[in-house]
C-alpha positions as CSV (number, residue, x, y, z in Angstrom):
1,X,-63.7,-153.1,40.6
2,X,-66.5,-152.9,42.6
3,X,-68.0,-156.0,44.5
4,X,-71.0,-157.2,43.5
5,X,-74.4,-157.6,45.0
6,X,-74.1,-160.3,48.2
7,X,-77.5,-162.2,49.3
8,X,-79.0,-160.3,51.7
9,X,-78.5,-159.8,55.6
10,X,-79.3,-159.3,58.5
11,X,-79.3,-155.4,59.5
12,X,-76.7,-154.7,61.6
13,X,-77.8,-151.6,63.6
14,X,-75.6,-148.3,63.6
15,X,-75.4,-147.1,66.7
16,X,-76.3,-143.7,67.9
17,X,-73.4,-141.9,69.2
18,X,-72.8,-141.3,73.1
19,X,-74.5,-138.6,74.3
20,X,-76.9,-138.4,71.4
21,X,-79.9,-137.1,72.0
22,X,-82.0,-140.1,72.4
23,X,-84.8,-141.0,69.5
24,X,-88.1,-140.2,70.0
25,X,-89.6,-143.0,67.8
26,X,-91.4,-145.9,68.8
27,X,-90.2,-149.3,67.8
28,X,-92.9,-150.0,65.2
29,X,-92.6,-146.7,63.6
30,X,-88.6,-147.2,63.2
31,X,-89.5,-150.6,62.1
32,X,-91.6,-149.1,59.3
33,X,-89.5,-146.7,58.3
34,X,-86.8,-148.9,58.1
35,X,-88.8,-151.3,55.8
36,X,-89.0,-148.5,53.0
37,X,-87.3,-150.3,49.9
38,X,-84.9,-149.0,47.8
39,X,-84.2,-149.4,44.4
40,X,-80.6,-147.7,43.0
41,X,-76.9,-148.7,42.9
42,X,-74.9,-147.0,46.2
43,X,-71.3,-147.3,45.6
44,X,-69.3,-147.0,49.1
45,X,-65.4,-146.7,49.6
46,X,-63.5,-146.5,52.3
47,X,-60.0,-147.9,53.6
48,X,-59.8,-152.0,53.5
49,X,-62.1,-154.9,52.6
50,X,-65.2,-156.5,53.1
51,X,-68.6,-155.0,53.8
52,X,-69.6,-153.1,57.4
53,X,-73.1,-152.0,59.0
54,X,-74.0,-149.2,56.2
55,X,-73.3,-151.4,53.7
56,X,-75.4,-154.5,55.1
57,X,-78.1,-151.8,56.3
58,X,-78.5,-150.4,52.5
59,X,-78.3,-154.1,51.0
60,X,-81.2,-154.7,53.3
61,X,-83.1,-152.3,52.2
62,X,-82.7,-153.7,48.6
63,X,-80.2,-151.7,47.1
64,X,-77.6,-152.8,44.7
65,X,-74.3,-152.1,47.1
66,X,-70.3,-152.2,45.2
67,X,-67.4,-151.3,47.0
68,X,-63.6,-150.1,46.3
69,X,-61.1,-149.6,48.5
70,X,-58.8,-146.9,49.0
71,X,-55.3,-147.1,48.8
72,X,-52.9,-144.5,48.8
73,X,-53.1,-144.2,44.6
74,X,-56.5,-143.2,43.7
75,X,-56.3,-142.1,40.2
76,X,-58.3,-145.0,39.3
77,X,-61.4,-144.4,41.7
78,X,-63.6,-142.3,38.9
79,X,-63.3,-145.1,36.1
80,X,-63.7,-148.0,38.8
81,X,-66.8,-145.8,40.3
82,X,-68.7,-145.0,36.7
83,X,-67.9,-148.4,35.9
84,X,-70.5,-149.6,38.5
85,X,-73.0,-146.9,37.3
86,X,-73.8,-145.4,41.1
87,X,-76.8,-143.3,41.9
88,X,-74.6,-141.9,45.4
89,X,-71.1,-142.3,46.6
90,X,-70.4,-142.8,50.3
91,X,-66.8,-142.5,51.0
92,X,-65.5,-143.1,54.7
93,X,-63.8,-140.7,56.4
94,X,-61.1,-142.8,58.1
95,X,-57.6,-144.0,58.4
96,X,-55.6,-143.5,56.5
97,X,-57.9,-139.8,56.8
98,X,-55.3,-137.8,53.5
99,X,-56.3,-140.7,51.5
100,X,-59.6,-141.0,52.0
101,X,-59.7,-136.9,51.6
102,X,-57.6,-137.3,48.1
103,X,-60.2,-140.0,47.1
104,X,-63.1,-137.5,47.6
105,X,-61.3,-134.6,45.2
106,X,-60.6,-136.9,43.0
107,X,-63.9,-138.3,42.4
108,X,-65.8,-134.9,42.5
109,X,-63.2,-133.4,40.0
110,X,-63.5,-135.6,37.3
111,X,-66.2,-135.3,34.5
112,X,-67.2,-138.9,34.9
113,X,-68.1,-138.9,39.1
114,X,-68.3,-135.2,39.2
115,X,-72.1,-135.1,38.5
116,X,-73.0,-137.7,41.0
117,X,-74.4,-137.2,44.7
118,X,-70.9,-137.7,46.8
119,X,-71.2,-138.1,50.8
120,X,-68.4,-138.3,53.2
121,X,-69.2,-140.7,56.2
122,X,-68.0,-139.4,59.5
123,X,-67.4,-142.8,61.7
124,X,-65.6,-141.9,64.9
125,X,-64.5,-138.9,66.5
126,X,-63.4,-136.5,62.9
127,X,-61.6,-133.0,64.0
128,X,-63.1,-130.1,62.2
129,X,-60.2,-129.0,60.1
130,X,-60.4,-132.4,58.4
131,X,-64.0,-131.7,57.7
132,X,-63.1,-128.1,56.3
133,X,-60.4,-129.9,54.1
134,X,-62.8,-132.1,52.9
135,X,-65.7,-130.0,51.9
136,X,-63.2,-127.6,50.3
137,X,-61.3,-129.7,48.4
138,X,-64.4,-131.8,47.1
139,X,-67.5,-130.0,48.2
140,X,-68.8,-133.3,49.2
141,X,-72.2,-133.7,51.5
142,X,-71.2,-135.1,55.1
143,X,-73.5,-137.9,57.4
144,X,-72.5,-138.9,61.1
145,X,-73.3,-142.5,61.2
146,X,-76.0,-143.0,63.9
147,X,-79.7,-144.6,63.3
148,X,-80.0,-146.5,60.5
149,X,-83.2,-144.7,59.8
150,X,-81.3,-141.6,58.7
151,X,-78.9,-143.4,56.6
152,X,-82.1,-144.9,54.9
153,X,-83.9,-141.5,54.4
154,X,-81.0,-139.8,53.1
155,X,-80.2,-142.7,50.5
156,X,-83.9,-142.3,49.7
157,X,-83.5,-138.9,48.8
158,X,-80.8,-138.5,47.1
159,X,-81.3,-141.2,44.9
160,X,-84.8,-139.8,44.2
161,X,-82.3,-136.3,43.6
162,X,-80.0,-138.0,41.2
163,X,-82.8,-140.2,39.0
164,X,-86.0,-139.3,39.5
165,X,-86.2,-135.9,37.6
166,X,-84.3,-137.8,35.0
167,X,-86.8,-140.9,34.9
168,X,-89.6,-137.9,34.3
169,X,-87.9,-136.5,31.4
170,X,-86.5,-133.5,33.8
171,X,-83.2,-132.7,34.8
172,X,-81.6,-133.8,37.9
173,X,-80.9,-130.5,40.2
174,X,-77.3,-132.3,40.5
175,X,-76.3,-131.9,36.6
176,X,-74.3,-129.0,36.2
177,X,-75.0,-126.1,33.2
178,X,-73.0,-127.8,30.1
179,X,-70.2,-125.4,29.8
180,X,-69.6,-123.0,26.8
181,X,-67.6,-123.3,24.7
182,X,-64.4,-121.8,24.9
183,X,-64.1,-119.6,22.0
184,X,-67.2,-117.2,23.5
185,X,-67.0,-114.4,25.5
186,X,-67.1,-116.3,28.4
187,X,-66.2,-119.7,28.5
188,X,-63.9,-122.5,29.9
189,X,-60.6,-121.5,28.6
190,X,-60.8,-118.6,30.8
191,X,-61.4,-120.7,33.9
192,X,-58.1,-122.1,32.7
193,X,-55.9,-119.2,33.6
194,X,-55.4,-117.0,36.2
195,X,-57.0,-113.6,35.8
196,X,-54.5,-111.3,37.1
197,X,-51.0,-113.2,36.1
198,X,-52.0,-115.5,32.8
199,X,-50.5,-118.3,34.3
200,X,-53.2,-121.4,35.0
201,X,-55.5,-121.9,37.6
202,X,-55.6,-123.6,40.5
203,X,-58.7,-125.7,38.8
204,X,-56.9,-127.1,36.0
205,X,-53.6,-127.6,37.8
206,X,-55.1,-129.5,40.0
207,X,-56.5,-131.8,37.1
208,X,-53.1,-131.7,35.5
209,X,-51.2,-132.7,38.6
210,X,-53.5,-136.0,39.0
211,X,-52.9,-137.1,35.1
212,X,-49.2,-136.1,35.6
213,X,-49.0,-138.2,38.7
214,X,-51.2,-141.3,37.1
215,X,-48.7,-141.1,34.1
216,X,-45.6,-141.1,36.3
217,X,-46.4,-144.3,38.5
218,X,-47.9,-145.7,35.1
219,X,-44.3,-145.7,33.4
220,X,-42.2,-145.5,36.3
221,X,-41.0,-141.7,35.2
222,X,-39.8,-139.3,37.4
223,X,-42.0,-136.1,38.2
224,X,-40.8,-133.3,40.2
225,X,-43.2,-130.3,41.6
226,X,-41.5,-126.8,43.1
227,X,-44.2,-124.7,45.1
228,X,-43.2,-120.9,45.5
229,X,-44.2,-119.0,48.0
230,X,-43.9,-115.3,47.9
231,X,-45.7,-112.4,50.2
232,X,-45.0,-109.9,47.8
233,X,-47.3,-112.0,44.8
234,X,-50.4,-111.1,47.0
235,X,-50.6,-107.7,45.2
236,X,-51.6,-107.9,41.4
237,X,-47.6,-106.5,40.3
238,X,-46.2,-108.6,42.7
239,X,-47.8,-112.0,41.3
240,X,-47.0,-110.7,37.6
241,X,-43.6,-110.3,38.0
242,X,-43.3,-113.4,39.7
243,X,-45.5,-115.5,37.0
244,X,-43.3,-114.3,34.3
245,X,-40.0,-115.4,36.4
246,X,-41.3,-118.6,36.6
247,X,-42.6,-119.3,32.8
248,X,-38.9,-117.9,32.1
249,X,-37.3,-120.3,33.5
250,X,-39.5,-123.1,32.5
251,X,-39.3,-125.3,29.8
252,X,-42.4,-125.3,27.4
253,X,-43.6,-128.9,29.0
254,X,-43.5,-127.6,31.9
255,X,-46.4,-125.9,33.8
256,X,-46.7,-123.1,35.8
257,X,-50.1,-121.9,37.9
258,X,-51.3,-119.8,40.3
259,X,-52.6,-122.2,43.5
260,X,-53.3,-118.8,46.5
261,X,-52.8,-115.0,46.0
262,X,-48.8,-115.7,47.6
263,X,-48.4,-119.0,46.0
264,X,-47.1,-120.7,42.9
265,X,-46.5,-124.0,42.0
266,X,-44.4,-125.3,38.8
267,X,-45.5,-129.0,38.1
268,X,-42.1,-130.4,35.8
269,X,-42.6,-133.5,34.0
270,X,-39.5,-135.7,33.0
271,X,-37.7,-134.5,36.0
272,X,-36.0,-135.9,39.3
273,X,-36.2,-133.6,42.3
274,X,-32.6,-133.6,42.3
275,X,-32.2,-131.6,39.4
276,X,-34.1,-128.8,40.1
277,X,-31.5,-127.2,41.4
278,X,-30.8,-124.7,38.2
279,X,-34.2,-123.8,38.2
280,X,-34.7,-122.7,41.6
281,X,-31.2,-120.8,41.9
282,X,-32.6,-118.9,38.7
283,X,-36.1,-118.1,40.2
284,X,-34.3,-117.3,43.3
285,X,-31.8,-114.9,41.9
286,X,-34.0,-113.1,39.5
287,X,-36.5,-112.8,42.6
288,X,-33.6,-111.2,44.7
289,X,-33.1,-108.5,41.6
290,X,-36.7,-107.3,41.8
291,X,-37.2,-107.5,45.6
292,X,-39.5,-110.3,45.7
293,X,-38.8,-112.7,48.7
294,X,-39.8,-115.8,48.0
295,X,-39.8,-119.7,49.6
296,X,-39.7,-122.4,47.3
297,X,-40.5,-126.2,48.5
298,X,-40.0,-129.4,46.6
299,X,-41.1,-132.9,46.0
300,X,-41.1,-135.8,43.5
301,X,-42.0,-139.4,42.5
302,X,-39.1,-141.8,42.8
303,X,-37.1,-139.1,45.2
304,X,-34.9,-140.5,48.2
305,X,-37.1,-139.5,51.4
306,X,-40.4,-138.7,49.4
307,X,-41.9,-142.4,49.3
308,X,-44.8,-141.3,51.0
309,X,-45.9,-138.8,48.6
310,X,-48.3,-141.4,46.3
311,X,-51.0,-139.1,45.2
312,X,-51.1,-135.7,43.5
313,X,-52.8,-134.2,47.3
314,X,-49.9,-135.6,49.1
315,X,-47.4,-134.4,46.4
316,X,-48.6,-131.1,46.8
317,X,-49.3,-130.6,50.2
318,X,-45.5,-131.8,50.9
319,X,-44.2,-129.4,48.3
320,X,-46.3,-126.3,50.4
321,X,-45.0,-127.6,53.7
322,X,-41.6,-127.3,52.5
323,X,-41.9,-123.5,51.3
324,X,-43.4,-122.7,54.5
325,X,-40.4,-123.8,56.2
């Protein structure tokens, strides 16, 4: 759960970053900028315990500060975060960097974080391809740590984003449309399958696959995941026939979706890596009878050499390594 609210401290400054280009404010107007109160709730996570500089820094300023730390198991993170009722979500970008990165899908997929302002802090040298990861995965807002004046104005805004149209009777331009309902024309249950194939999404797999994985560690069950690879299922015939291989030799719990044009992924609940042998000599051979190469990679809860795979982002992305071998 959240910490809660510590007496207040002394602002520890962030520092600007070497070679920065140097600020051209005088030190009474940074002092009166940085004397702008704030009034909100700032939820920050981030790998370990206790409180840093952005966390002192927005205390100081009079915000209401909780924080969680991430582990390797972040299920939890979206009740723990609406618990504390947050205005924004700062979540460090650090080590360990795939959890911190699972942390921010998590919380901008579910219905009860999804809604809310969600920043990724960038501490320390961060390569690029972890930034694309992250933005695509979550579609989170980024901020280098440097002045403290900028973390200030940005909390500023965006808690004016996330409550002020609200606190006028408007709507806050972060709410998303509520969706229709899903026996219209248009509606949700077709974002739940795949156009071209029938199989599901890549959307709601990715939900599934994080209740799945919650579940498993919940009740100590085993869960095993197969991700199949196949050039041929870029075309439209190509990914049919390979869907309805797949749903063929899947039970009905299981669940089969469609993750990239060439890929597939079969998330099978109840089921220890080690037995999938029968299903992937079947997808295999019936692939081989239709010409459709394919690549199929595997990984589970509870599996011999799979211990590091705690969340439903490092289940998958070991699965997809292994069909790209």
């Amino acid at each position: 759960m959240p910490a809660g609210v510590d007496h207040p401290e002394t602002v520890l400054q962030i520092p600007t970053p070497p070679g920065a280009t140097p600020q051209h404010w005088t030190e009474q107007e940074l002092a009166a900028m940085s004397s702008l109160g704030g009034a909100g709730r700032i939820l920050t996570l981030r790998p370990g315990h206790g409180p840093d500089g952005l966390d002192r820094c927005l205390r100081r300023a009079g915000y209401r500060v909780g924080r969680i730390a991430i582990t390797r198991e972040c299920t939890h993170l979206p009740q723990a975060a609406a618990s504390f009722l947050p205005n924004v979500i700062y979540v460090a970008l650090a080590q360990p960097i795939d959890a911190c990165v699972d942390a921010l899908e998590v919380l901008s997929s579910d219905p009860r974080t999804a809604d809310l302002p969600l920043v990724a802090v960038l501490d320390g040298e961060i390569g690029d391809a972890v930034i694309e990861e992250a933005y695509a995965r979550s579609g989170c807002d980024f901020l280098r740590l440097g002045s403290h004046v900028e973390l200030l104005a940005r909390t500023h805004l965006l808690v004016r984003l996330s409550g002020g149209a609200l606190a006028h009777g408007g709507r806050s331009p972060w709410l998303r449309e509520e969706p229709e309902v899903a026996n219209e024309a248009v509606g949700t249950r077709l974002d739940l399958r795949d156009d071209v194939t029938g199989v599901y999404s890549a959307t709601y797999f990715r939900h599934r696959l994080q209740q799945e994985v919650a579940r498993a560690h919940r009740y100590q069950r085993p869960l095993a995941l197969l991700a199949v690879r196949s050039v041929a299922a870029a075309g439209d015939d190509g990914a049919a026939r390979l869907a309805k291989i797949l749903e063929g030799a899947c039970r009905n719990v299981d669940l089969v979706a469609r993750l990239e044009r060439d890929l597939f992924a079969v998330l099978l609940p109840e089921t220890e890596v080690s037995r999938c042998d029968a299903i992937e000599a079947r997808v295999t051979q019936e692939c081989s009878a239709l010409q459709l190469r394919c690549r199929i990679g595997r990984a589970g809860l509870g599996a011999e050499g799979d211990d590091g795979a705690y969340s439903a982002g490092s289940l998958l992305r070991l699965a997809c390594a292994r069909s790209d071998g």
